[in-house]
N, C-alpha and C positions, 0 to 999 in steps of 0.2 A: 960290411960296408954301410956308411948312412945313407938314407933313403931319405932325395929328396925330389929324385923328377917321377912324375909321373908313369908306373910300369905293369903292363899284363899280369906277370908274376904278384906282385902284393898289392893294387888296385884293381883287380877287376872286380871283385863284388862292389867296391865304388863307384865303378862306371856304370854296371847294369844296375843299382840303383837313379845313378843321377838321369841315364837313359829310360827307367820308367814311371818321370815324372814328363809329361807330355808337353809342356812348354819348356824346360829345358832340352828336353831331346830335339825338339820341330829346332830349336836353335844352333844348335851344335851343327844337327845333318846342314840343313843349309846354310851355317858357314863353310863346312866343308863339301859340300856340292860344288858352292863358289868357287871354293880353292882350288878344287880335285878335277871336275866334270866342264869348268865353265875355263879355266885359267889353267889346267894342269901341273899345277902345281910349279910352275914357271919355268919348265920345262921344254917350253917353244917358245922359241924368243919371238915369232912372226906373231904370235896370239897376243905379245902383249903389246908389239910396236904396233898391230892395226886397233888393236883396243883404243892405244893413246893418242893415234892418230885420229881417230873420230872422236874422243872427250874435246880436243881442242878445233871442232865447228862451231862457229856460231848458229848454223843450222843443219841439223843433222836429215838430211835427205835417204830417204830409200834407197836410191841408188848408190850412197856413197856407203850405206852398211851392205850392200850386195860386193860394191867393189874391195872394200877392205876385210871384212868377217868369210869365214869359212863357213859353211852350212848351217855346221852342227853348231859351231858358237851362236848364231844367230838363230836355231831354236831352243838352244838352252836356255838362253838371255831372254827370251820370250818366255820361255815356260815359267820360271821363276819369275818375270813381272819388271824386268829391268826398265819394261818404257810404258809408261803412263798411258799412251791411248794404242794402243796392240794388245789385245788379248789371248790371242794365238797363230800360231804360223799360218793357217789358214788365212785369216785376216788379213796378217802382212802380202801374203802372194798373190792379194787380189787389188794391195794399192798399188798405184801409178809410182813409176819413178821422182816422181818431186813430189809424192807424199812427205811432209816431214816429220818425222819421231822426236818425240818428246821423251827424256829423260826429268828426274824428280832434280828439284832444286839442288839437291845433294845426292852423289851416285857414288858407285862402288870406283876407291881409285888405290892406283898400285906406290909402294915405296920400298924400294932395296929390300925386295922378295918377300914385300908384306903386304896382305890384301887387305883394307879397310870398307868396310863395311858399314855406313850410317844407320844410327839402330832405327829412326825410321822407317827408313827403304827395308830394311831387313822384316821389321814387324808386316809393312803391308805385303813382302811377298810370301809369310808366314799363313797371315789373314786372307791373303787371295786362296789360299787352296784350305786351309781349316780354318771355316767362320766362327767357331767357339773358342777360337783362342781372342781373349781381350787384351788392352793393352797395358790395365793393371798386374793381369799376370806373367806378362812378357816384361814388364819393366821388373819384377821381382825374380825372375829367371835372372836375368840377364846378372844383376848384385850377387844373387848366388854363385853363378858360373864365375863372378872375379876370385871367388877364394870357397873352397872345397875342403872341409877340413878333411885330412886323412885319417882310414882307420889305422892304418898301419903302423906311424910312427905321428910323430908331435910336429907335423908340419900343415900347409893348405898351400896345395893342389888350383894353379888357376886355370882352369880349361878353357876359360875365354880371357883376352886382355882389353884394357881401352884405353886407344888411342887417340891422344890429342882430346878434344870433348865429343863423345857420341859416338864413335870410330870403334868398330870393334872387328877384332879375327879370331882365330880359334887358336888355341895353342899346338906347338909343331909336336909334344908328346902324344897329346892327342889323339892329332891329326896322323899319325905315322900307328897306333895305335889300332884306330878306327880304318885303316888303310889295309891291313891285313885282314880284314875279318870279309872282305871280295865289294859287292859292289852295291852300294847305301844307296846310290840314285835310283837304283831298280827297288827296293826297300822302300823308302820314301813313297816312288809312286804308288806303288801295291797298296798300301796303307790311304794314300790322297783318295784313288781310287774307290776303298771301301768305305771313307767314310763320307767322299762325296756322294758314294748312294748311298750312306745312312742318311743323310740330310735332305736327301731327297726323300725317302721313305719316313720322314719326321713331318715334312712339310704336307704329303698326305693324310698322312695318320692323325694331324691337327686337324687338318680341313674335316674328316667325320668325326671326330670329334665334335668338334663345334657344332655339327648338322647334329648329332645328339643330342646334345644339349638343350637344340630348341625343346626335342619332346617330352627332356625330364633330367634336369643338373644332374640328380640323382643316379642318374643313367650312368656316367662317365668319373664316379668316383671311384678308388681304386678296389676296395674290398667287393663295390658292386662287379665291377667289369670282371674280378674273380669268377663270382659265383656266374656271371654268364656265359664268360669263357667253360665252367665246368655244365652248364645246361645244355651248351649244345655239343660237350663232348658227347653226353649222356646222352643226347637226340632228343631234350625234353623241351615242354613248351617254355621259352625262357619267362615272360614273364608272369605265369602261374608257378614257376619255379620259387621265381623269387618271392613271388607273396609267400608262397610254400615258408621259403626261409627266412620269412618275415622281414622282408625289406622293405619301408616306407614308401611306397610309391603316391604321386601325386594321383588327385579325385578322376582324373582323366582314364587311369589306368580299370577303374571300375566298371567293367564292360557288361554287367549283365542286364542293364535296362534297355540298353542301344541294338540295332537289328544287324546284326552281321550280314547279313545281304545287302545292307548300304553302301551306297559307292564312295561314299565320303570313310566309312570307314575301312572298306578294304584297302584302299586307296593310303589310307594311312597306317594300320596295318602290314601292310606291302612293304611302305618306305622304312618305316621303324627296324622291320623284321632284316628287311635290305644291310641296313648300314651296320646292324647289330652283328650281322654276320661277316661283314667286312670286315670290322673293326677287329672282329676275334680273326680272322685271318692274318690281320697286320700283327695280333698278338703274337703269335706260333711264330710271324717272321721274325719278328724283334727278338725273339730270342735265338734263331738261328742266327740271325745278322751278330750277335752277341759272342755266340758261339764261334764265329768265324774272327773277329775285334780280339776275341780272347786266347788267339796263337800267339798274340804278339805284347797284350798290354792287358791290365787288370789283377785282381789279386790272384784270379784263377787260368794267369796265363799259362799256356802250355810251354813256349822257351821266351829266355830271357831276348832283348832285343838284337844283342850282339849275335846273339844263335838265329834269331828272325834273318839278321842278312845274309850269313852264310848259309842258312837253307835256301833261299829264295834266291842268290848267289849261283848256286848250283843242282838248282830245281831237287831240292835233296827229298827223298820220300812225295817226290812228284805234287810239291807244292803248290805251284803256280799252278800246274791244270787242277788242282782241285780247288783253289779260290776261284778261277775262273769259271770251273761249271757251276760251282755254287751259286757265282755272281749271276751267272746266264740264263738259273735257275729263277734266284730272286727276282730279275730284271720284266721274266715273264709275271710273275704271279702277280709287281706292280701294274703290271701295262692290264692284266684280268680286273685287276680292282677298281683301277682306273675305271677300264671301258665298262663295268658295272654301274657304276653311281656318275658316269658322266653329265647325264639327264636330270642331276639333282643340283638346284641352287639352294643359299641360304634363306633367300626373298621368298622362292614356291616353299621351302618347306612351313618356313612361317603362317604363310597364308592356309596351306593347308592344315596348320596346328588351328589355327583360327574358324575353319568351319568346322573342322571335328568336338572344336569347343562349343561350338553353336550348336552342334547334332547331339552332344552330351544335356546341354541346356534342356531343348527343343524335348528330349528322352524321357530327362527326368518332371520335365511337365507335364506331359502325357503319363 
């Protein structure tokens, strides 16, 4: 028989490719979240006559999405970023009933069991939960998803269509496809989940960084934070380590004329030794955090992503609770590192590179 719709049987190593490219995958799931989670697939005729009964207000009040939306529709619709000034149900339960919701100039609208999707709105609720996705590489996803060439036979495969201009949904092979393999919204999150604490532990790990930096660029280059990650595996003095391995350190690093009883240089000392050991902590994380990124995506992922939903689908090999302890593991070690180097600004560390410069000066005059 010729093969030309899209099928498990002779496209799936097609799918778990196009699925671990990361901006086409974030696209597909949430077209089909839309479809699936937020619309059921058109299913319930009441989801979509109160839908379109609230697109045609002039102002859409709190009160009239409390009266027309079911719970759940109106935290999905949240979650995913449908209204421009709500950022989560929490938010919402806390306005007055004549609060008004703003939807985007252009929002998601239905047509004879077809959901359209403005690639706009689609990219910023993409961009609200992974901030690395931009939107040159979402506007190249998206070209790619109109035509897929296949392995299988001499035809392309469109897993997404466009509608009218800009209007996009997912294709119903797909969609019915992706629908068997349990439940992508819980998938989805897991993944928003880890990588919103990875960006939260990026946002740290620069902050010491930068505080490094003041006391020696040299500091924070990568071959160096090597060998100091390997000095204090060792329990060694890091930087007599380094001289040791003949690392270029700036004039400041030449401690022998200066009094180590000075406060100015314990004081400095202290901080240096402080953030150096931070920073190697954040190391060890980043690669657990890695480790954990690498169930799902990377070249050294453990399953493809279609197998990521059905594990996590059916808590298979006790999945979820081990990202979760993992998570709750990680979550403490941030909040340790934090409450370590809280008491450090970029302004005090300066000023104190600044007297120790002076007490270097003051040293080698004497």
């Amino acid at each position: 028989m010729e093969h030309n719709k899209l099928s498990i049987e002779n496209d799936l190593n097609l799918i778990d490719k196009v699925l671990d490219d990361n901006d086409m995958r974030y696209i597909l799931l949430f077209l089909y979240i839309i479809r699936n989670d937020l619309f059921k697939d058109f299913n319930d005729k009441h989801i979509i006559e109160s839908y379109e009964r609230v697109l045609i207000l002039d102002d859409i009040f709190k009160s009239n999405i409390v009266q027309f939306w079911e719970r759940q529709f109106i935290e999905i619709a949240i979650d995913l970023g449908l209204f421009k000034n709500i950022r989560s149900i929490g938010e919402f339960d806390q306005k007055d009933d004549d609060f008004i919701l703003k939807l985007g100039e252009e929002t998601v609208t239905l047509e004879t069991n077809t959901i359209m999707v403005p690639d706009d709105l689609l990219y910023l609720m993409i961009q609200k939960k992974f901030k690395t996705v931009n939107r040159r590489n979402f506007n190249l996803a998206l070209t790619k998803l109109k035509g897929i060439k296949c392995e299988f036979a001499n035809v392309i495969h469109p897993f997404i269509s466009e509608i009218d201009e800009h209007d996009y949904t997912i294709d119903d092979d797909l969609y019915y496809i992706l629908d068997q393999y349990g439940n992508l919204y819980q998938a989805i999150k897991i993944e928003i989940t880890i990588q919103g604490f990875y960006e939260r532990f990026i946002k740290i790990r620069d902050s010491i960084i930068e505080m490094i930096e003041i006391f020696d660029p040299v500091l924070i280059t990568k071959p160096v934070m090597q060998k100091i990650h390997k000095a204090i595996e060792e329990k060694k003095d890091i930087i007599k380590y380094l001289k040791d391995e003949k690392i270029k350190l700036s004039e400041k690093f030449n401690t022998d004329k200066i009094d180590k009883d000075n406060d100015n240089f314990k004081i400095w000392n202290e901080k240096l030794s402080l953030l150096l050991n931070m920073n190697n902590e954040l190391y060890d994380l980043e690669k657990k955090l890695d480790e954990l990124k690498n169930i799902y995506r990377g070249n050294k992922k453990k399953f493809s992503y279609l197998q990521f939903i059905e594990k996590v689908s059916f808590n298979e090999d006790n999945i979820l609770n081990n990202i979760q302890n993992n998570l709750v593991i990680f979550k403490n070690d941030i909040v340790k590192i934090k409450s370590e180097i809280s008491n450090l600004t970029k302004k005090d560390l300066k000023l104190l590179n600044l007297d120790y410069e002076r007490l270097i000066i003051m040293s080698n005059d004497d």
